[in-house]
C-alpha positions as CSV (number, residue, x, y, z in Angstrom):
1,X,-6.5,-0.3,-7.0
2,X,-8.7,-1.5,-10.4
3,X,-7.9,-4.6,-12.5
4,X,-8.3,-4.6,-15.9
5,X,-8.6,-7.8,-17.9
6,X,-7.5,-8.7,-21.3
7,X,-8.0,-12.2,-22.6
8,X,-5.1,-13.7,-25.3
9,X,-5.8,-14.7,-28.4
10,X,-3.5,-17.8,-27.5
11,X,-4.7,-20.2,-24.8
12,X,-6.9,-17.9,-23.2
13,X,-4.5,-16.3,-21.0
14,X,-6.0,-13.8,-18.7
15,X,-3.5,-10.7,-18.7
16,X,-4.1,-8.3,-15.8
17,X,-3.5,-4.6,-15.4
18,X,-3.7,-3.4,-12.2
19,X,-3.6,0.2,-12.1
20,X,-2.5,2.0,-8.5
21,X,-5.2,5.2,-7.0
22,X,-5.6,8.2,-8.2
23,X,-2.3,10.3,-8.6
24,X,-3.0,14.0,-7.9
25,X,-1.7,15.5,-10.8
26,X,-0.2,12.9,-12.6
27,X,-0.9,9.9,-14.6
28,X,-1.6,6.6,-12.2
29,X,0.8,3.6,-12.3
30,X,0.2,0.5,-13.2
31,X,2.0,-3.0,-13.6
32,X,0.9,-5.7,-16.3
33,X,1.1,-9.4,-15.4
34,X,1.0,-12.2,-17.7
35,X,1.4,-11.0,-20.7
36,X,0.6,-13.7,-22.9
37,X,0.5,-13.9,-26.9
38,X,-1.4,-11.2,-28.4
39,X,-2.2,-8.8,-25.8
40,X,0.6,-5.9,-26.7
41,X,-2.4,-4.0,-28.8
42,X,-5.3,-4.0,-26.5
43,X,-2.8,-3.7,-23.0
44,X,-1.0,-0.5,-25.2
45,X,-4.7,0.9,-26.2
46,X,-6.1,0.7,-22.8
47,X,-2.6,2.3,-21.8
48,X,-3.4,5.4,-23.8
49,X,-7.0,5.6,-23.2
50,X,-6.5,6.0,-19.5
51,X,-3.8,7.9,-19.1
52,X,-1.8,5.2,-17.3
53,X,2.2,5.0,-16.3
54,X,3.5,1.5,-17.0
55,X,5.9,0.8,-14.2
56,X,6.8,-3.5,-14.9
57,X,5.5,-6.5,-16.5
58,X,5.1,-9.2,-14.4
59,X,4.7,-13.0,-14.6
60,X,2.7,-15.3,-12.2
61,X,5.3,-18.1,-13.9
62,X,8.0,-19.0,-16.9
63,X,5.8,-20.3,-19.4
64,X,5.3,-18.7,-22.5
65,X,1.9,-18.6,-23.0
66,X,2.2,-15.9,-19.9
67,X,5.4,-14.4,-21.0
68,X,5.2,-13.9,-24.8
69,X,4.1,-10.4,-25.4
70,X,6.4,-9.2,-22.1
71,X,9.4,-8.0,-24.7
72,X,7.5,-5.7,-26.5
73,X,6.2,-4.3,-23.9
74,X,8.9,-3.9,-21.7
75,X,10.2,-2.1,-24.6
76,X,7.3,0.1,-25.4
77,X,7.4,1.2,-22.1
78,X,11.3,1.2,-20.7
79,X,10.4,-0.7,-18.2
80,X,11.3,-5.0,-16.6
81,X,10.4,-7.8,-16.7
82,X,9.7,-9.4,-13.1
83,X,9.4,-13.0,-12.6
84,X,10.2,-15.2,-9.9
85,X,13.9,-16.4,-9.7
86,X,12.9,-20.2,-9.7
87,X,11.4,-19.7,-13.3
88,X,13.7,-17.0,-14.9
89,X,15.6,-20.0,-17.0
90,X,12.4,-20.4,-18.6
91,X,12.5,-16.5,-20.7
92,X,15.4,-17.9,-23.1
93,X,14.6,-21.1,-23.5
94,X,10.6,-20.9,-23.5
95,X,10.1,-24.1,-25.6
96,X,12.5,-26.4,-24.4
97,X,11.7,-26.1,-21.2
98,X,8.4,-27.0,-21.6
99,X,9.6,-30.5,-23.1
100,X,9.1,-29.2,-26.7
101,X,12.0,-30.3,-28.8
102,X,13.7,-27.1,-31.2
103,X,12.7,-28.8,-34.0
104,X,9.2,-27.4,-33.2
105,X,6.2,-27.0,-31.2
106,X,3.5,-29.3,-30.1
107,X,0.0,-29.3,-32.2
108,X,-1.9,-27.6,-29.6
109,X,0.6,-24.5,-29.6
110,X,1.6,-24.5,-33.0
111,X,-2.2,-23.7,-33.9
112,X,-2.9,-21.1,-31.7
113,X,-0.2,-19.6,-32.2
114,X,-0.6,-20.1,-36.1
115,X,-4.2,-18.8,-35.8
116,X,-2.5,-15.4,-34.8
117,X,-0.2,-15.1,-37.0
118,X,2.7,-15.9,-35.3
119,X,5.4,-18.8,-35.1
120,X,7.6,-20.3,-32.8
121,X,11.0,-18.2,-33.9
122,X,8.7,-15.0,-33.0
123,X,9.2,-15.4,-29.3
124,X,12.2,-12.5,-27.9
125,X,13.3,-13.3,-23.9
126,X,12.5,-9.2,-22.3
127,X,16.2,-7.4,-22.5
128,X,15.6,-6.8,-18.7
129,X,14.9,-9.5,-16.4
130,X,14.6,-8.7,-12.5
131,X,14.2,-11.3,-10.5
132,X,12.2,-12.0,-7.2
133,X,12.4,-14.8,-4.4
134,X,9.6,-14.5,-1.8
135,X,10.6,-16.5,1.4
136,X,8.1,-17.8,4.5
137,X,6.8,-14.1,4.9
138,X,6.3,-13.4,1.2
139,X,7.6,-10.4,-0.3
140,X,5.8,-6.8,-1.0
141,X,7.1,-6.0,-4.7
142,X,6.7,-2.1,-5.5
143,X,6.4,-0.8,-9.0
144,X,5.8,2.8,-8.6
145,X,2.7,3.6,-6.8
146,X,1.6,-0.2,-7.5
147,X,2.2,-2.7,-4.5
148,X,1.6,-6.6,-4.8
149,X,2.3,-9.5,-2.4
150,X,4.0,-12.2,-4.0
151,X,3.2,-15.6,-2.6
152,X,5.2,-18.4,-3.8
153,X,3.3,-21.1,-5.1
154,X,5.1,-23.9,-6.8
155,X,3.9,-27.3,-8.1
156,X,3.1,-26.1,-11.2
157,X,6.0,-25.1,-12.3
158,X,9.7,-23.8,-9.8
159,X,8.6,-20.2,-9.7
160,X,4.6,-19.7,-9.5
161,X,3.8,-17.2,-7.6
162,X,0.3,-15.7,-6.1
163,X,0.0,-11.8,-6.9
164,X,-2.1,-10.6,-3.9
165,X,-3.4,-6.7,-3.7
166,X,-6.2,-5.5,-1.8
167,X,-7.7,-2.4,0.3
168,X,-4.8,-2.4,2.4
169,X,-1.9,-2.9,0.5
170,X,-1.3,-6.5,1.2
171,X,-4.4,-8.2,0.5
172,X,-5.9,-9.1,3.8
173,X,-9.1,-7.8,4.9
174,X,-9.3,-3.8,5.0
175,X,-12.3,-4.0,7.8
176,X,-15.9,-4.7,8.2
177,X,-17.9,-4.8,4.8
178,X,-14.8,-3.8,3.0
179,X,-13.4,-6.2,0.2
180,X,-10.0,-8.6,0.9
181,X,-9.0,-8.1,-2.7
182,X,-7.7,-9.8,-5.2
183,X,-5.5,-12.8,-6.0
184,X,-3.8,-13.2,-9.4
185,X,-2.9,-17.0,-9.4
186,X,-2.0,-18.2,-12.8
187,X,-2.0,-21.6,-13.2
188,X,-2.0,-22.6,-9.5
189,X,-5.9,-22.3,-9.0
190,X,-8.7,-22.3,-11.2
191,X,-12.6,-22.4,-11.1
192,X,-12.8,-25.7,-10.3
193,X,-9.6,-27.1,-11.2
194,X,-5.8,-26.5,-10.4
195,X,-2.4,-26.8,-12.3
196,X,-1.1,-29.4,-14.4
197,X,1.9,-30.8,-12.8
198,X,2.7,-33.3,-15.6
199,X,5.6,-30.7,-17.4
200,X,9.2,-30.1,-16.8
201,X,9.5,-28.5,-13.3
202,X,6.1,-29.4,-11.9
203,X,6.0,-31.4,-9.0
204,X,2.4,-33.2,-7.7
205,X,3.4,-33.6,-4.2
206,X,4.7,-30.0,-4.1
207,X,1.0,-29.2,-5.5
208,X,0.0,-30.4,-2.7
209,X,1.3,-28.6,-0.4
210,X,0.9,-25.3,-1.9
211,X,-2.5,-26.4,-2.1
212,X,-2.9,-27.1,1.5
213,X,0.1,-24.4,3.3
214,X,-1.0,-21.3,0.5
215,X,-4.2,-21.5,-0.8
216,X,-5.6,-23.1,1.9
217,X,-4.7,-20.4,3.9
218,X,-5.5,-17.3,1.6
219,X,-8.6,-14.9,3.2
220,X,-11.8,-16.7,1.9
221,X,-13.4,-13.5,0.7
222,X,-10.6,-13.5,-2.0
223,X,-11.5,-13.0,-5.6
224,X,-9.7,-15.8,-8.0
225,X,-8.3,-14.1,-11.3
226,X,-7.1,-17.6,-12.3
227,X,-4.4,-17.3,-15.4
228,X,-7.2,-19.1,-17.7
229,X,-11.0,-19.1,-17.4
230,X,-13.6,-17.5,-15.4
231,X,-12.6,-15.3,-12.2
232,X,-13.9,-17.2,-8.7
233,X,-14.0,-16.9,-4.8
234,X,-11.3,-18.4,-2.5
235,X,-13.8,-19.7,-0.3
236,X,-15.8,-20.9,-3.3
237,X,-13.1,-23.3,-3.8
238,X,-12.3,-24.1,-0.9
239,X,-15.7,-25.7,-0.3
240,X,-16.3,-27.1,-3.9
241,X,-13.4,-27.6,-5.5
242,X,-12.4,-31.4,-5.4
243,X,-8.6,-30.7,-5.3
244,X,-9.0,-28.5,-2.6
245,X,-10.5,-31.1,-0.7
Protein backbone atom coordinates (compact mmCIF):
# COMPACT_ATOMS: atom_id res chain seq x y z
CA UNK A 1 0.00 0.00 0.00
CA UNK A 2 1.15 3.98 -0.50
CA UNK A 3 0.00 6.94 1.67
CA UNK A 4 -0.61 10.03 0.37
CA UNK A 5 -0.75 13.10 2.56
CA UNK A 6 -2.71 16.19 2.33
CA UNK A 7 -2.45 18.91 4.94
CA UNK A 8 -5.92 21.13 5.84
CA UNK A 9 -6.11 24.50 5.52
CA UNK A 10 -7.81 24.31 9.03
CA UNK A 11 -5.75 23.16 12.11
CA UNK A 12 -3.28 21.39 10.20
CA UNK A 13 -4.98 18.25 9.92
CA UNK A 14 -3.07 15.56 8.18
CA UNK A 15 -5.67 13.75 5.78
CA UNK A 16 -4.35 10.37 4.50
CA UNK A 17 -5.05 8.34 1.40
CA UNK A 18 -4.03 5.10 1.42
CA UNK A 19 -4.26 3.56 -1.81
CA UNK A 20 -4.36 -0.56 -2.00
CA UNK A 21 -1.60 -2.48 -4.78
CA UNK A 22 -1.78 -2.57 -8.08
CA UNK A 23 -5.15 -3.89 -9.57
CA UNK A 24 -4.44 -5.76 -12.78
CA UNK A 25 -6.69 -4.10 -15.04
CA UNK A 26 -8.48 -1.87 -13.03
CA UNK A 27 -8.22 1.32 -11.13
CA UNK A 28 -6.69 0.63 -7.41
CA UNK A 29 -8.71 1.31 -4.21
CA UNK A 30 -8.30 3.46 -1.86
CA UNK A 31 -9.87 4.80 1.48
CA UNK A 32 -9.51 8.54 2.85
CA UNK A 33 -9.18 9.10 6.60
CA UNK A 34 -9.56 12.35 8.28
CA UNK A 35 -10.89 14.42 6.18
CA UNK A 36 -10.63 17.61 7.66
CA UNK A 37 -11.68 21.29 6.42
CA UNK A 38 -10.52 22.00 3.07
CA UNK A 39 -9.10 18.94 1.70
CA UNK A 40 -12.21 17.90 -0.78
CA UNK A 41 -10.17 19.71 -3.85
CA UNK A 42 -6.71 18.33 -3.53
CA UNK A 43 -8.07 14.59 -2.08
CA UNK A 44 -10.59 14.76 -5.48
CA UNK A 45 -7.51 16.01 -7.74
CA UNK A 46 -5.16 13.46 -6.62
CA UNK A 47 -8.24 11.07 -7.07
CA UNK A 48 -8.31 11.75 -10.82
CA UNK A 49 -4.67 12.08 -11.39
CA UNK A 50 -4.04 8.49 -10.33
CA UNK A 51 -6.66 6.78 -11.44
CA UNK A 52 -7.90 5.75 -8.01
CA UNK A 53 -11.39 3.89 -6.76
CA UNK A 54 -12.63 5.63 -3.55
CA UNK A 55 -14.01 2.84 -1.46
CA UNK A 56 -14.84 4.96 2.30
CA UNK A 57 -13.87 7.85 4.34
CA UNK A 58 -12.68 7.16 7.49
CA UNK A 59 -12.08 8.98 10.76
CA UNK A 60 -9.36 8.22 13.42
CA UNK A 61 -12.11 10.23 15.80
CA UNK A 62 -15.61 12.58 15.98
CA UNK A 63 -14.15 15.88 15.93
CA UNK A 64 -14.64 18.14 13.25
CA UNK A 65 -11.54 19.33 12.40
CA UNK A 66 -11.12 15.46 11.06
CA UNK A 67 -14.56 15.04 9.85
CA UNK A 68 -15.57 18.24 7.98
CA UNK A 69 -14.87 17.64 4.35
CA UNK A 70 -16.19 13.69 4.86
CA UNK A 71 -19.85 14.72 3.40
CA UNK A 72 -18.78 15.93 0.29
CA UNK A 73 -16.83 13.36 -0.27
CA UNK A 74 -18.79 10.57 0.63
CA UNK A 75 -21.03 12.10 -1.89
CA UNK A 76 -18.66 12.63 -4.63
CA UNK A 77 -17.82 9.32 -4.47
CA UNK A 78 -21.13 7.09 -3.29
CA UNK A 79 -19.37 5.84 -0.74
CA UNK A 80 -19.54 5.95 3.89
CA UNK A 81 -18.49 7.38 6.23
CA UNK A 82 -16.69 4.98 8.97
CA UNK A 83 -16.02 6.01 12.31
CA UNK A 84 -15.83 4.29 15.48
CA UNK A 85 -19.17 3.76 17.25
CA UNK A 86 -18.04 5.48 20.56
CA UNK A 87 -17.69 8.85 18.54
CA UNK A 88 -20.51 8.60 15.89
CA UNK A 89 -22.80 11.13 18.22
CA UNK A 90 -20.14 13.55 17.41
CA UNK A 91 -21.10 13.89 13.16
CA UNK A 92 -24.54 15.72 14.03
CA UNK A 93 -23.64 17.57 16.69
CA UNK A 94 -19.87 18.51 15.81
CA UNK A 95 -19.77 21.75 17.90
CA UNK A 96 -21.61 21.04 20.85
CA UNK A 97 -19.93 18.28 21.56
CA UNK A 98 -16.82 19.79 21.70
CA UNK A 99 -18.17 22.20 24.59
CA UNK A 100 -18.84 25.05 21.98
CA UNK A 101 -22.20 26.59 22.71
CA UNK A 102 -24.70 27.01 19.29
CA UNK A 103 -24.51 30.43 19.61
CA UNK A 104 -20.96 30.01 18.00
CA UNK A 105 -17.58 28.85 17.78
CA UNK A 106 -14.57 29.42 19.87
CA UNK A 107 -11.77 32.17 18.49
CA UNK A 108 -9.31 29.63 17.54
CA UNK A 109 -11.92 27.82 15.12
CA UNK A 110 -13.91 30.61 14.10
CA UNK A 111 -10.55 32.05 12.38
CA UNK A 112 -9.41 29.22 10.67
CA UNK A 113 -12.27 28.35 9.56
CA UNK A 114 -13.04 32.12 8.52
CA UNK A 115 -9.54 32.23 6.90
CA UNK A 116 -11.13 29.54 4.41
CA UNK A 117 -13.96 30.84 3.70
CA UNK A 118 -16.18 28.87 5.57
CA UNK A 119 -18.50 29.19 8.78
CA UNK A 120 -19.83 27.25 11.33
CA UNK A 121 -23.55 26.55 9.61
CA UNK A 122 -21.26 25.09 6.67
CA UNK A 123 -20.63 21.79 8.42
CA UNK A 124 -23.21 18.66 6.82
CA UNK A 125 -23.01 15.22 9.15
CA UNK A 126 -22.03 12.37 5.91
CA UNK A 127 -25.73 10.83 4.78
CA UNK A 128 -24.13 7.40 5.51
CA UNK A 129 -22.63 6.65 8.68
CA UNK A 130 -21.22 2.98 9.35
CA UNK A 131 -20.02 2.28 12.40
CA UNK A 132 -17.15 0.18 13.86
CA UNK A 133 -16.28 -1.23 17.45
CA UNK A 134 -12.90 -2.90 17.66
CA UNK A 135 -12.74 -5.16 20.86
CA UNK A 136 -9.33 -6.85 22.69
CA UNK A 137 -8.28 -8.38 19.26
CA UNK A 138 -8.95 -5.25 17.15
CA UNK A 139 -10.80 -5.37 14.15
CA UNK A 140 -9.54 -5.83 10.24
CA UNK A 141 -11.94 -3.11 8.44
CA UNK A 142 -12.06 -3.86 4.52
CA UNK A 143 -12.82 -1.20 1.98
CA UNK A 144 -12.36 -2.91 -1.29
CA UNK A 145 -8.96 -4.04 -1.85
CA UNK A 146 -7.91 -1.59 1.13
CA UNK A 147 -7.35 -3.41 4.63
CA UNK A 148 -6.66 -1.47 7.97
CA UNK A 149 -6.40 -2.59 11.56
CA UNK A 150 -8.35 -0.50 13.78
CA UNK A 151 -7.00 -0.21 17.25
CA UNK A 152 -9.07 1.43 19.78
CA UNK A 153 -7.47 4.14 21.47
CA UNK A 154 -9.48 6.36 23.67
CA UNK A 155 -8.53 9.12 26.12
CA UNK A 156 -8.80 11.61 23.75
CA UNK A 157 -11.89 11.43 22.94
CA UNK A 158 -14.73 7.78 23.32
CA UNK A 159 -13.96 6.55 19.83
CA UNK A 160 -10.07 7.17 18.76
CA UNK A 161 -8.92 4.66 17.05
CA UNK A 162 -5.19 3.69 15.58
CA UNK A 163 -5.43 2.81 11.67
CA UNK A 164 -2.58 0.30 11.26
CA UNK A 165 -1.57 -1.10 7.61
CA UNK A 166 1.57 -2.63 6.72
CA UNK A 167 3.45 -5.27 4.38
CA UNK A 168 1.35 -7.89 5.67
CA UNK A 169 -2.01 -6.79 5.89
CA UNK A 170 -2.10 -6.09 9.51
CA UNK A 171 0.68 -4.01 10.26
CA UNK A 172 3.21 -6.13 12.10
CA UNK A 173 6.46 -6.87 10.72
CA UNK A 174 6.49 -8.54 7.10
CA UNK A 175 10.13 -10.14 7.77
CA UNK A 176 13.80 -9.36 7.93
CA UNK A 177 14.72 -5.80 6.42
CA UNK A 178 11.15 -5.37 5.34
CA UNK A 179 9.04 -2.27 6.79
CA UNK A 180 6.24 -2.77 9.81
CA UNK A 181 4.21 -0.12 8.25
CA UNK A 182 2.30 2.54 9.14
CA UNK A 183 0.14 3.84 11.97
CA UNK A 184 -2.50 6.59 11.41
CA UNK A 185 -3.03 7.91 15.04
CA UNK A 186 -4.88 11.12 15.10
CA UNK A 187 -4.73 12.80 18.00
CA UNK A 188 -3.61 9.98 20.30
CA UNK A 189 0.25 10.35 19.48
CA UNK A 190 2.23 13.03 18.23
CA UNK A 191 6.05 13.94 17.62
CA UNK A 192 6.61 14.55 20.93
CA UNK A 193 3.37 15.13 22.42
CA UNK A 194 -0.03 13.26 22.80
CA UNK A 195 -3.72 14.18 23.05
CA UNK A 196 -5.48 16.75 24.85
CA UNK A 197 -7.79 15.14 27.26
CA UNK A 198 -9.23 18.41 28.65
CA UNK A 199 -12.68 18.28 26.16
CA UNK A 200 -16.00 16.65 26.47
CA UNK A 201 -15.30 12.80 26.26
CA UNK A 202 -11.56 12.81 27.04
CA UNK A 203 -10.49 11.00 29.90
CA UNK A 204 -6.54 11.45 31.37
CA UNK A 205 -6.51 8.34 33.17
CA UNK A 206 -7.90 6.45 30.22
CA UNK A 207 -4.83 8.36 28.26
CA UNK A 208 -3.03 6.58 30.23
CA UNK A 209 -3.68 3.48 29.66
CA UNK A 210 -3.93 3.61 26.00
CA UNK A 211 -0.66 5.05 26.40
CA UNK A 212 0.84 2.26 28.25
CA UNK A 213 -1.70 -1.17 26.98
CA UNK A 214 -1.63 0.33 22.90
CA UNK A 215 1.00 2.36 22.08
CA UNK A 216 3.23 0.99 24.21
CA UNK A 217 2.86 -2.09 22.67
CA UNK A 218 2.70 -1.08 18.83
CA UNK A 219 5.99 -2.65 16.63
CA UNK A 220 8.71 -0.05 17.30
CA UNK A 221 9.71 0.20 13.68
CA UNK A 222 6.30 1.83 13.19
CA UNK A 223 5.97 5.07 11.23
CA UNK A 224 3.76 7.83 13.22
CA UNK A 225 1.35 9.73 10.76
CA UNK A 226 0.15 11.71 13.79
CA UNK A 227 -3.44 13.64 12.84
CA UNK A 228 -1.28 17.12 13.15
CA UNK A 229 2.45 17.78 12.67
CA UNK A 230 5.41 16.00 11.41
CA UNK A 231 5.22 12.10 10.74
CA UNK A 232 7.66 10.12 13.55
CA UNK A 233 8.89 6.58 14.70
CA UNK A 234 7.02 4.45 17.36
CA UNK A 235 10.17 3.61 18.94
CA UNK A 236 11.30 7.25 18.60
CA UNK A 237 8.69 8.00 21.07
CA UNK A 238 8.83 5.49 22.98
CA UNK A 239 12.35 6.47 24.03
CA UNK A 240 11.96 10.35 23.93
CA UNK A 241 8.74 11.22 24.32
CA UNK A 242 8.12 12.49 28.00
CA UNK A 243 4.41 11.11 28.10
CA UNK A 244 5.53 8.00 26.98
CA UNK A 245 7.68 7.67 29.76
Amino acid sequence: MEIHLVVAPVFGTNCCVVVADDAPGGPRDCVVVDAGAGVEEEVSALVTRLGLRPRAVLATHGHVDHTWDAATLCERYGVPMRVHAADAYRLTDPFGTLGISDAGVSHALGDALAATGRRQEDYRAPGEVKVFEPGRDDETLVAGAVRLRAVHAPGHTEGSTLFVLGGDGDGRAAGPGAPSGVVLAGDVLFAGGVGRTDLPGGDAATMRRTLRDVVGRLDRDLAVVPGHGPTTRVGHELDTNPFLA
